[in-house]
Structure formats: structure tokens, C-alpha cells
C-alpha atoms as one frame of an Amber mdcrd trajectory, in Angstrom:
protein
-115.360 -12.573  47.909-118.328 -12.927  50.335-121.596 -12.169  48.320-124.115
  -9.701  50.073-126.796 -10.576  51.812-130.182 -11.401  51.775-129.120 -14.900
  50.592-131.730 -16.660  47.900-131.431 -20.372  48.052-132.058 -22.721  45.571
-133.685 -25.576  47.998-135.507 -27.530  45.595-136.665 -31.244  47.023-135.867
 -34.408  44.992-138.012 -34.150  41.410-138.788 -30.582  41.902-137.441 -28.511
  39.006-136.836 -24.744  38.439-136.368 -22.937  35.222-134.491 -19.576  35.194
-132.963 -17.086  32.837-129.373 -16.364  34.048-127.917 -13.123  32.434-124.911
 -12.916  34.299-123.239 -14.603  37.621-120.905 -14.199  40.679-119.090 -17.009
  42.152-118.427 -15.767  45.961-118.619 -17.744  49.357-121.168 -16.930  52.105
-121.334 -17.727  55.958-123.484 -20.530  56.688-124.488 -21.048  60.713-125.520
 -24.592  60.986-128.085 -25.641  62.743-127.148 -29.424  63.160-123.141 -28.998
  63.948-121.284 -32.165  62.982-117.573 -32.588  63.753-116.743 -31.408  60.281
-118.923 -28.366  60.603-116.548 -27.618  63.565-113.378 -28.840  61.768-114.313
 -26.215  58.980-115.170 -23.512  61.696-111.837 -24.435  63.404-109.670 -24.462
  60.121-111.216 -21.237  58.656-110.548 -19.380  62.059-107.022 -21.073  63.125
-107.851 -21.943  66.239-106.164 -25.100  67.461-109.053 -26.053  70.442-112.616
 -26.822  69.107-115.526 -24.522  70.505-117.012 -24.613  73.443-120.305 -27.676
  72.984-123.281 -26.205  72.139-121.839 -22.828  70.983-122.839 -21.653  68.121
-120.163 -21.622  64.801-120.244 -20.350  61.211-118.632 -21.759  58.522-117.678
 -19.645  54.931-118.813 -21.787  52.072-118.548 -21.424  48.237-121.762 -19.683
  46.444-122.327 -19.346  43.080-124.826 -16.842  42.562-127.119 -16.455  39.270
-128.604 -13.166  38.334-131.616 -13.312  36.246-135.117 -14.388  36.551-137.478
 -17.407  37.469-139.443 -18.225  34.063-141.396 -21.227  35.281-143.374 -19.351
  38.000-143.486 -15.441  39.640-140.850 -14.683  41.676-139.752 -11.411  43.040
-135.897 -12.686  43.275-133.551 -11.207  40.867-131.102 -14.188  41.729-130.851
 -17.106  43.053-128.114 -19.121  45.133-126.861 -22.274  45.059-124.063 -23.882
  47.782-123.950 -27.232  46.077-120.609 -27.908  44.936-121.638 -30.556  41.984
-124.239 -27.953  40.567-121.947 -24.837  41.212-119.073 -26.712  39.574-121.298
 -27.807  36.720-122.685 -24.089  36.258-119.118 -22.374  36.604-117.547 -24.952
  33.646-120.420 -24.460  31.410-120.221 -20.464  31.863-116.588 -20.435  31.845
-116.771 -22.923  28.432-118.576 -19.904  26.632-121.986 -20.787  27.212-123.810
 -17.495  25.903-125.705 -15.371  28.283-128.575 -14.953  28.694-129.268 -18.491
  28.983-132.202 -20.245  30.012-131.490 -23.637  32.488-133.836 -25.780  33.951
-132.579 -27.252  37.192-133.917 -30.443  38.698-132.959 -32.278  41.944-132.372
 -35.597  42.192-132.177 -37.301  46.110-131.565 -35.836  49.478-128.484 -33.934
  51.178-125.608 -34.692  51.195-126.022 -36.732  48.326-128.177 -34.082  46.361
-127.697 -33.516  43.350-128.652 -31.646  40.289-129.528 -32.178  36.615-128.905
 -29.161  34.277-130.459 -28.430  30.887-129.917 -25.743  28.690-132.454 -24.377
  26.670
């Protein structure tokens, strides 16, 4: 299911941590236009559309891409967002087996990341 737009990002740099009440979830996909296109961006593009030549260089491609989205609130700071998205597959993974384990909304998680894309990722505490 593609989620609606406006897409919130969770785009936290390495040490920075965010602490939000999640009342309730979606796990979706969204389109993604990158800006740096690597031959897997295009392999993606290519795969998702079944086209058997590559684009045209330099034309612009989207790519669908799992989302897990978290409806709640930002605790640690203000924030007029009523949820927040995250495309990385090790923290949506994480979130989805917790949630799907019976982990009891509303719950409170802090979030912290740990290194740079692609390697990113994401420790999760429940509190």
C-alpha cells in the first residue's frame, strides 16, 4: 500500500536520538526519486517497472521502497508531526517484530543512530 504524502522522515545523524510516543502504525512503501542514481537505483527502477532496457542517462527514475510509518508524537522536543517515517529496513524490521510480538501501544521508544548510510543503523529502547 503506498502511504500518503507529505512524507516525515526520520533523518537523524550518527548519536542523535529521538524519543516518540507511537500509538498506532502503518507499514506501506513510498516512491523515493534519488538524487545520486547508482546502478541498483536503476536495477530497482527497471525491475519495479518491467522494462528490459535501462533509462535513458541522466533521466530521472523513482524507485517504491518499504515505509513503516509511526503515528504518535515527538516527546523529547515540539514537533508539529503527527508521524514520523522511517525507510530503513534494520529499524523498520526491528519496529514491525516488536509491534507484531505484542508490544502494547501506546509505547514510548527512543531511537538513536549509530554511523552513516548505507550502513546506518538504529538502536531502539522501549520505555
Amino acid at each position: 500500500m503506498l502511504l500518503a504524502e507529505p512524507y516525515e522522515y526520520l533523518d537523524l545523524h550518527s548519536g542523535q536520538t529521538i524519543i516518540l510516543r507511537v500509538d498506532s502504525y502503518l507499514d506501506g512503501t513510498a516512491v523515493i526519486h534519488p538524487g545520486r542514481i547508482t546502478p541498483r537505483h536503476v536495477r530497482i527502477h527497471m525491475d519495479q517497472r518491467q522494462l528490459t532496457t535501462p533509462p535513458v542517462a541522466g533521466e530521472p527514475i523513482a524507485n517504491e521502497v518499504p515505509v513503516l510509518r509511526l503515528f504518535g508524537a515527538r516527546i523529547d522536543e515540539v514537533s508539529p508531526a503527527k508521524y514520523f517515517d522511517t525507510s530503513s529496513k534494520t529499524l523498520r524490521a526491528d519496529l514491525l517484530a516488536r509491534f507484531q510480538a505484542g508490544l502494547t501501544l501506546p509505547a514510548v521508544i527512543e531511537l538513536t543512530a549509530n554511523g552513516h548510510a548505507p550502513i546506518k543503523r538504529f538502536s531502539v529502547s522501549v520505555g
